[in-house]
Each structure stands twice: as structure tokens, then as C-alpha cells.
N, C-alpha and C positions, 0 to 999 in steps of 0.2 A: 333491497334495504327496507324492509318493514318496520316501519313507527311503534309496533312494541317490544321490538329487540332493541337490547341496549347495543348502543353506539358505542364504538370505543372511542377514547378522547382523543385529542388533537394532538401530532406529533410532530416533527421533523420531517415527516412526507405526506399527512395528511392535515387538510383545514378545511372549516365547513363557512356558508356562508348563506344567511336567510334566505335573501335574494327572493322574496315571497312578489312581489308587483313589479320589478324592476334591477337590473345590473346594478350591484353598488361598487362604488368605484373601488376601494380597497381589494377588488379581487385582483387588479393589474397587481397591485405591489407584490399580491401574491404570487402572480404568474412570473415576477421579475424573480423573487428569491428563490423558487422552484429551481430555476431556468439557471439560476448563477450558482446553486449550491447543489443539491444531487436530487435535483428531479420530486414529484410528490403527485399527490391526486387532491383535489378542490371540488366539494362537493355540496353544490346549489339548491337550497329548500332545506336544508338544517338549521334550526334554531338552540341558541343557546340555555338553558335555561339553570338559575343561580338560585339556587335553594338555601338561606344562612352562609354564602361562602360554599357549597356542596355542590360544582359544576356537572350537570349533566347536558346530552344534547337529543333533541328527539326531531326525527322526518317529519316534518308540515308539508312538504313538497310544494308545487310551484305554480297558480294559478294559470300563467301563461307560461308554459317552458318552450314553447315554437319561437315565442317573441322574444324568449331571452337568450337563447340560442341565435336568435339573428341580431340583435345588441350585440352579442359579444363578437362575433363574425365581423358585423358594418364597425367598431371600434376599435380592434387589435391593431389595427395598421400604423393605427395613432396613436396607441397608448403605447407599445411595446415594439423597441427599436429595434428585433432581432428575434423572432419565435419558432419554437420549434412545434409547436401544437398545429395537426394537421387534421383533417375534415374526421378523421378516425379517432383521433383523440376525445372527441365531445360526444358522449351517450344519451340518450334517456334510459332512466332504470323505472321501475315499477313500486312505488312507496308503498303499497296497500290502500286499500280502503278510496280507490278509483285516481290515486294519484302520481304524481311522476317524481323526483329529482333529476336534477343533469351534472355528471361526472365530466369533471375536465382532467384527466389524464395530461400531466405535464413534464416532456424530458429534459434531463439536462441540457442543458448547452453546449455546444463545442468549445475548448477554451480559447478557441479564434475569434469566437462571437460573442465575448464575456468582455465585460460587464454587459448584458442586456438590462435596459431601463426602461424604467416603468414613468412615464412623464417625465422624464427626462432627468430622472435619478434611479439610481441601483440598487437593489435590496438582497440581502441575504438573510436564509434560515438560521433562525439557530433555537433549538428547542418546536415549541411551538410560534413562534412569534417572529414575523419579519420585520427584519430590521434595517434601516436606512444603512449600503455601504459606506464607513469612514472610515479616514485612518489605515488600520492595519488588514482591515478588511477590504477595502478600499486598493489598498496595492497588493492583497495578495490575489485579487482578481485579475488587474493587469499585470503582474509580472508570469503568474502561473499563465497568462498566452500567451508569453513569449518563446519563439524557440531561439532566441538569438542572445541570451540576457548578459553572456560572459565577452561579446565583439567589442563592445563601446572601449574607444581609446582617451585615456588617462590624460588630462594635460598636466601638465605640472609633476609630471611623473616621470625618474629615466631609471639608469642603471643601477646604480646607489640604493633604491629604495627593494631591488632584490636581492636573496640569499644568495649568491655567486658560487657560496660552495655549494649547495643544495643544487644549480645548475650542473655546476662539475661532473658533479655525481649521475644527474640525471642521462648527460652528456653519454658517460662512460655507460652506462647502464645500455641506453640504447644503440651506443654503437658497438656493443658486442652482441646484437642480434645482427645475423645474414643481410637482411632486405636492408637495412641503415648502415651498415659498415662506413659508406662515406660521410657520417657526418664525426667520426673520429678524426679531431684534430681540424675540424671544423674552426673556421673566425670567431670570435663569441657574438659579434651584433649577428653576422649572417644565419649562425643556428639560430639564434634565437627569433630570429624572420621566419626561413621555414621549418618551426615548433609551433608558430603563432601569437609567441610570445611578445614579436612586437608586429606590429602590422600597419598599414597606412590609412587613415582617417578617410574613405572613403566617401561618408559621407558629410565631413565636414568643410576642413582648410587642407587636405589631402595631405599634413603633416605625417609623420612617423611617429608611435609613440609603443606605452606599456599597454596591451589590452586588459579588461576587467578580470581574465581569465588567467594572464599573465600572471597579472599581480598577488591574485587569491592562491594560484599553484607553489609558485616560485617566493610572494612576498618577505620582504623581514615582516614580522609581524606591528611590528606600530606604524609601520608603513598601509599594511590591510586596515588596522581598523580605526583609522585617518578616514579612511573609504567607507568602510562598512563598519558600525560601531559595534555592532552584532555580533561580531564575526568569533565564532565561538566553538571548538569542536573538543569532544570530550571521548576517552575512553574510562569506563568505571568499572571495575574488578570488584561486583557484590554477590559474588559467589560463599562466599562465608558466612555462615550463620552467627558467629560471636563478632565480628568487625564490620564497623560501619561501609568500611573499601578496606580491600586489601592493596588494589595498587589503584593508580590514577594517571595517566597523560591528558594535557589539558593546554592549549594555546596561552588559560589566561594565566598558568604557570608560568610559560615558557616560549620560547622563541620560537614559534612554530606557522608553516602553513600547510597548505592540504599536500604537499608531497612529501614533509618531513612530518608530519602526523601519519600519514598512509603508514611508511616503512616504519618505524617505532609501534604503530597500532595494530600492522600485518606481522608486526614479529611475535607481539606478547601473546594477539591471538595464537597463534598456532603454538604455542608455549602451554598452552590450556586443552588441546586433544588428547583426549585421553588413546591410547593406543587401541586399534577393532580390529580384530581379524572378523574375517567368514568363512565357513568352509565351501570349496569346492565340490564338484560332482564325484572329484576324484580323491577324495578328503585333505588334499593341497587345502593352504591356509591362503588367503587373499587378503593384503593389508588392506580395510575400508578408510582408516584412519585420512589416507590422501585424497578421497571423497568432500570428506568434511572441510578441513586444510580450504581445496581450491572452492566450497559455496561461502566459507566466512571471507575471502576475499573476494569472489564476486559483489557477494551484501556489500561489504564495504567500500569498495567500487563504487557500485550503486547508490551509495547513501551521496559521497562525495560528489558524483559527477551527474547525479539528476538533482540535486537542493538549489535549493532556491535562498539565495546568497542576500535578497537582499531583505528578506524578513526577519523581523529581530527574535529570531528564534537559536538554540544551538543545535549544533549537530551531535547526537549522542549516541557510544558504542555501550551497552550495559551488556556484562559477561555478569549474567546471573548464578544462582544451584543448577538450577534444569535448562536452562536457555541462555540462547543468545538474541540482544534485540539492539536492531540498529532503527535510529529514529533521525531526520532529516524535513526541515522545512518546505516545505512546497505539495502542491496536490500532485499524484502519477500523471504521467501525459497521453500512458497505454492505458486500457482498464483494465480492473483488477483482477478480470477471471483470465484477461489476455498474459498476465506473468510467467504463469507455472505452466501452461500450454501453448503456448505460440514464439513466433522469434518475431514477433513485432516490435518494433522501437520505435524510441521519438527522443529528446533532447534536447533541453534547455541552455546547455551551456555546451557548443561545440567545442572552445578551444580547451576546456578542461576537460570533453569528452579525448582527443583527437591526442591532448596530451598522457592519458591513463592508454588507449589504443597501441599507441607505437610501441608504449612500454610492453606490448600483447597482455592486457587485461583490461575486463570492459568492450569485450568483442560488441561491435556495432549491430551483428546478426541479431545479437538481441536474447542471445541464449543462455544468459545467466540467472534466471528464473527456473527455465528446463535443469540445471545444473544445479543448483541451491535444491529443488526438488529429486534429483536425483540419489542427493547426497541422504537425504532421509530413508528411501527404499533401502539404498544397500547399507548406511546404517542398523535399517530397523527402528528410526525414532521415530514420534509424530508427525505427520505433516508438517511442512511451515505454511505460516500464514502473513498474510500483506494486508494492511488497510491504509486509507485513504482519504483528507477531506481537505477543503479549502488551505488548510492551515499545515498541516503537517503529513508526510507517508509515513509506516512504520511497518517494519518485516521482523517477523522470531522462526529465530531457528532453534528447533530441540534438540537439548544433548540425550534425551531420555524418549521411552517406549510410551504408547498411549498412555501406560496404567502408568508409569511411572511420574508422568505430566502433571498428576492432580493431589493435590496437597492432601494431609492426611481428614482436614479438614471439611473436604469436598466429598473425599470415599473413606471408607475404611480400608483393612488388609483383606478382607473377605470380598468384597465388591473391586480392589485392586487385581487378587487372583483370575476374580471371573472375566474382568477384562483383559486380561493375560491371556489365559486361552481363547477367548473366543479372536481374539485378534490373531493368535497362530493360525486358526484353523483360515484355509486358503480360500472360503467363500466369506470369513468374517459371521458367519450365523450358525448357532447353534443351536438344540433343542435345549430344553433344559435338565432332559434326562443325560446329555452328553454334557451339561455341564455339572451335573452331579459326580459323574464319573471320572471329570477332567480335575475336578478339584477337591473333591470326597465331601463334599458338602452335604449334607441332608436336606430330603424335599422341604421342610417348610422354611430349613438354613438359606437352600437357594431363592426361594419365591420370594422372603423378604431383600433379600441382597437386588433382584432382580426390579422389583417395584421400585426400591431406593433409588437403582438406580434409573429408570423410565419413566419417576418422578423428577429425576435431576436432567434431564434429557441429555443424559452421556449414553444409552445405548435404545434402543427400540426395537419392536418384534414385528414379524411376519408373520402371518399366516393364521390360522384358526384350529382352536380342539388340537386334537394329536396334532397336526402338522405345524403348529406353533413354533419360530423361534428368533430368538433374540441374538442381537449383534449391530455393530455399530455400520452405519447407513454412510457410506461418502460422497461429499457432493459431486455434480458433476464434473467440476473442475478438478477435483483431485484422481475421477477415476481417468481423465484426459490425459492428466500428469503422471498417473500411474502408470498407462499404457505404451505413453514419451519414453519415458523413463526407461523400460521393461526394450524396448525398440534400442533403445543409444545402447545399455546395457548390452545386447546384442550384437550389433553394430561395432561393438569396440571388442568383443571376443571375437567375430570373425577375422577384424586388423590385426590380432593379436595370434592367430593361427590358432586359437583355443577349439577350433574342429577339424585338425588338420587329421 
């Protein structure tokens, strides 16, 4: 980091700090809301400097950086109640002109070890600027460590305050699967014991009661949000360009909890696939349509049974033109490269996990990521994507192809074309003489199309002179999930005797 390269400014993962004769204390706060919010880098001997309001920042580097390095080593103990910064985390770098800074590299946290505090109070990111955890930031730090949030038992809560037909139903539902047959015709207290729906206060007066999980699944609804005021879950049909919604399910309509939202919001969805075939090797047609079908019930799954119930946020299914997006209170408990790639799991609310489970959706494996991602290959639409922060997860799933993804606003029909082909072709790169050919474009038609768009960083090129060529680059992660995917897809033609 040389002192006459411009610095770039302070962000959400980076803060600088003079720190020129001495540790100043604000750097704990920093290392707290690193450490509680998603990790960042702190960087020691930068000065700010305020020109009319005109913030820039320039490397002065660090008088003693041995001594401040050993300040912050002899104080962390004290300062910060849970650190993930290890002897590898803290640098010297080389400022120019015979001087140093020191780099603190800082990870997040586990959400077992959150809130970590900084003198005995918590801080979170947000922007550039850390800010003392309250309030909402405050509990969504301890409830996002919990993996238990749905066990706590209800007092003042019995039978009455559930939908008994919604039980009924459920009852019936799961006892015409094989492995449950015996709970047909089940007592109604005793299923609803081994459902988890009531369970004994194990840790209190060892009474019987409704669990949190109980209530939120099975609830009447003024009964839930008695409980949770919050408590709010929405399906929006904004697929129509002339209507503000076309349709809408919504709790605060209606008498609704999360198992009579599920089936009213698993039905509309799948009302909205559009019919896919693909062809076969053998030119058989292959319906994909039941692809897509079982990832928007997975998402929706997911949205339900990992949220985080008690932040005053809603749960929202938006059925847009191009996508579908499901959005859900609480940060992920897996990380976010681990979704589309792995059968990791974790779980915040067991008994609403264990209640979607029996139903056989929401497999615990953990592979409804793998499946949601699957369902894009043999569509042929864009990837989906999952993000992630203290506050809220949200996952989109596309009904549409890369080029189709982006408003006309974004690309034109010319720069849509080109991403057309270059996405058929099976390495994704092309020359641009083969996209000339692919799409009858003329050389200087294609080189402006091609700039546009490597000025919008929608595709990028390889190589140099003739061997130059352009196509869109996927991350690790998707080509992980590409490979998954390509494998299950196998794997269920051989069960299927498709090489006999």
C-alpha cells in the first residue's frame, strides 16, 4: 500500500485507523463489529484527511509498528470477549518511502460466539461506521445463535389456541406415507406429543405445554401474533407488468399459519410453471417442468423452516416476470458458497424443521440447494442466487436464460443475442469471429456490443490477439454446482434404466 496511490474509501469490510504513536482504543469497537457482522480488514497508519467535506485517506505508516503490534496482542484478552484473530491475521506491509502499516485481517464469528464485545458492549457494521448493538440488532444477534429458537414451551397456551382442522389435515397427510401409518387414528394430545407439537418443559416446572414451533406451525393466527407481533408471511404475484399484484396470500388477511400458508402458497406456485420439455439423446421429450415444481418447494421450505420468527421482519414469496424470490428473516447458519454445493445443514427451529420432514420435504441431508440448483441446469435458466446478512437471507430462482435475466435497460437485443450464443456454446467462450457468425453481426456491430458489454461486467474475455475470446466466467461455486448437478442428473438416469 504506497502513500501516493489513492486509497479507496472505507466500507462495510474495510476501516483505517492513524494509530501513528499508539493503539487507539476505537479499534476494539472495530474488531467487535467485524467479528459480529461479516468479517472486514483494519488498517493501521492511515490517516484521514477532509478537504471542504472531500474525504480522502493517505498511508503515513507507523512510527513504532513492533510496539503496536504488541499493544494489541498484551490487550485483546481484555478488550474483546470472543476473537477470532489469530498470530496470521496481523501483517506488516510496506508503505513506501522506508515505512510500514499493520493489517488486521478480521473473521467473522461463529454464530455461537456472537455477540462478541468490545468492553463489554457489541457493535455491528453497517456502512462504514460501527455501531453500538440495540434493539433489533441487538436480538438479531442472539437469536441468529440459536439452534433451538422453536423448543420454548408456551404457558398460558393449550388446545384452543390451535387450528385443529389444519391438525386434521396434517394428521391425514402424514399418515398415508409408509413409515407413519401408525399415527392414523392417533389420540389427538398423543400425536401431537410425538409431532412435537406439545412437549414437556424440560427446562422449567417440567409442565406439558404448546411449543414456540407448535404454535407458529399449527397456530390460529391471533393466537401467533399474541406471541410474535411480527409474525407476518406473504405470497405476491408481481409478475404483470400493468398490476400492481395480480394475486396475494397474506396471514394479515387471513387466518393463516406456516402449514396453511405452505399448501395455499405450494399450490399457487406451481400454478405459475410454465410447461419445459427437453429433448433426449433419443429425441424423447423429457418433461423439466417437475424440476422446477420440487426447487420452488424446496425455497419455500427453506424460507419457513430456517427464519427467524422472532425479528419483526415478514416472510416474503415474490412471483415476479423473470424470477422467483423468497425472503425470510434471520442470517443462513451454513455459508453461502456451502448451499448450491454441499449437503451441509444447521437449524434454527427443530420442531418446525422435523414438522416439514415427516411431511418428506425439507430433507435434513441438506440437499435442497443441490436441487434448487439442479433445477436451473435442466431448465436452462440462470443460476440462482442466495445472500445473506444479519438481518434477512434471500434466494431467486429464474424462470428465464442468462440473456433473458436482464432488462432491456441493462442490454440491448444485440448484446441479448450475443449472450445467447455464447452461453450455448459448451465452454461458454467464444471468439468474436464466431460470434460474428453466430449472430450475423458485423465486426465493428460486434466490438461495440462486446465493450458494452465488458464495460457492464456481464461477460469477459480470455486470452490475447487472435486467441482472444469472450464469455461469461462462473464462479467457483456454480461450476461446483454445475458438476453436482451433472452427477445427480446421472445418477437418476442410471435408477431409471435410461442405459440399459
Amino acid at each position: 500500500m504506497n502513500s501516493k496511490t489513492e486509497l479507496p474509501d472505507e466500507d462495510e469490510k474495510l476501516e483505517y485507523k492513524a494509530c501513528f504513536n499508539k493503539l487507539s482504543n476505537d479499534v476494539w469497537e472495530t474488531v467487535s463489529a467485524f467479528e459480529n457482522t461479516s468479517g472486514g480488514k483494519i488498517v493501521l497508519g492511515v490517516d484521514e484527511v477532509n478537504n471542504s467535506g472531500n474525504i480522502s485517506y493517505v498511508s503515513k505508516g507507523i512510527k513504532n509498528p513492533h510496539k503496536i503490534v504488541e499493544q494489541f496482542w498484551s490487550n485483546i484478552a481484555n478488550k474483546i470477549s470472543s476473537s477470532t484473530i489469530t498470530n496470521g491475521s496481523v501483517t506488516l506491509q510496506d508503505a513506501g518511502e522506508g515505512r510500514q502499516i499493520i493489517v488486521i485481517n478480521v473473521p467473522e464469528a461463529r454464530d455461537n460466539k456472537k455477540p462478541v464485545m468490545a468492553d463489554g458492549k457489541p457493535y455491528v457494521r453497517k456502512g462504514s461506521v460501527d455501531v453500538e448493538a440495540k434493539g433489533e440488532d441487538l436480538v438479531a444477534l442472539i437469536t441468529n445463535a440459536s439452534d433451538d429458537l422453536d423448543t420454548e414451551i408456551l404457558k398460558n397456551y393449550d388446545l384452543s389456541d390451535l387450528n385443529l382442522t389444519d391438525v386434521a389435515e396434517y394428521q391425514k397427510m402424514i399418515s398415508s406415507r409408509d413409515k407413519y401409518r401408525f399415527y392414523d387414528g392417533m389420540e389427538l394430545e398423543t400425536f401431537l406429543e410425538q409431532i412435537g407439537v406439545i412437549s414437556k418443559d424440560y427446562s422449567g416446572d417440567g409442565e406439558k405445554g404448546i411449543t414456540v414451533g407448535g404454535l407458529l406451525f399449527f397456530g390460529k393466527n391471533n393466537a401467533i401474533v399474541h406471541k410474535f407481533p411480527g409474525f407476518q408471511l406473504e405470497y405476491i404475484d408481481q409478475s404483470s407488468v400493468t398490476d400492481r399484484w395480480k394475486e396475494r396470500i397474506s396471514t394479515v388477511m387471513d387466518d393463516l399459519n406456516i402449514f396453511s400458508f405452505f399448501r395455499e402458497t405450494l399450490s399457487v406456485l406451481n400454478a405459475t410453471i410454465e410447461d419445459r420439455f427437453a429433448l433426449n439423446a433419443d429425441m424423447s421429450r423429457t418433461d423439466t417442468s417437475g424440476t422446477m415444481a420440487v426447487a420452488l418447494r424446496e425455497a419455500l421450505v427453506n424460507m419457513l423452516m430456517h427464519a427467524n420468527y422472532y425479528e419483526n421482519h415478514p416472510l416474503i414469496v415474490h412471483n415476479k416476470m423473470n424470477f422467483y424470490e423468497f425472503i425470510n428473516p434471520g442470517k443462513m447458519k451454513i455459508p453461502v458458497e456451502a448451499f448450491f454445493t454441499s449437503n451441509m445443514t444447521a437449524t434454527r427451529n427443530p420442531v418446525i424443521s422435523k414438522l416439514f420432514v415427516q411431511l418428506g420435504f425439507g430433507e435434513r441431508a441438506g440437499t435442497g440447494g443441490e436441487t434448487i440448483f439442479h433445477s436451473s441446469v435442466v431448465n436452462h435458466c440462470r443460476a440462482p442466487k442466495i445472500t445473506t446478512n444479519e438481518q434477512e437471507t434471500k434466494l431467486v430462482i429464474w424462470k428465464v436464460d442468462y440473456a433473458d435475466s436482464f432488462s432491456g435497460e441493462e442490454i440491448n437485443e444485440r448484446g441479448r443475442m450475443v449472450l445467447k450464443v455464447v452461453m450455448s456454446s459448451p465452454k461458454r467462450f467464444l471468439s468474436k469471429r464466431e460470434i460474428e457468425e453466430k449472430t450475423g453481426l458485423t465486426r465493428s456491430q460486434a466490438t461495440e456490443v462486446l465493450k458494452d458489454l465488458m464495460g457492464k461486467q456481464i461477460i469477459t474475455k480470455q486470452g490475447n490477439s487472435r486467441s482472444t475470446k469472450y464469455g461469461v466466467k462462473a464462479t467457483a461455486t456454480q461450476l461446483i454446482a454445475q458438476a453436482e448437478s451433472r452427477a445427480a442428473a446421472l445418477r437418476s438416469m442410471f435408477k431409471l434404466g435410461k442405459f440399459d
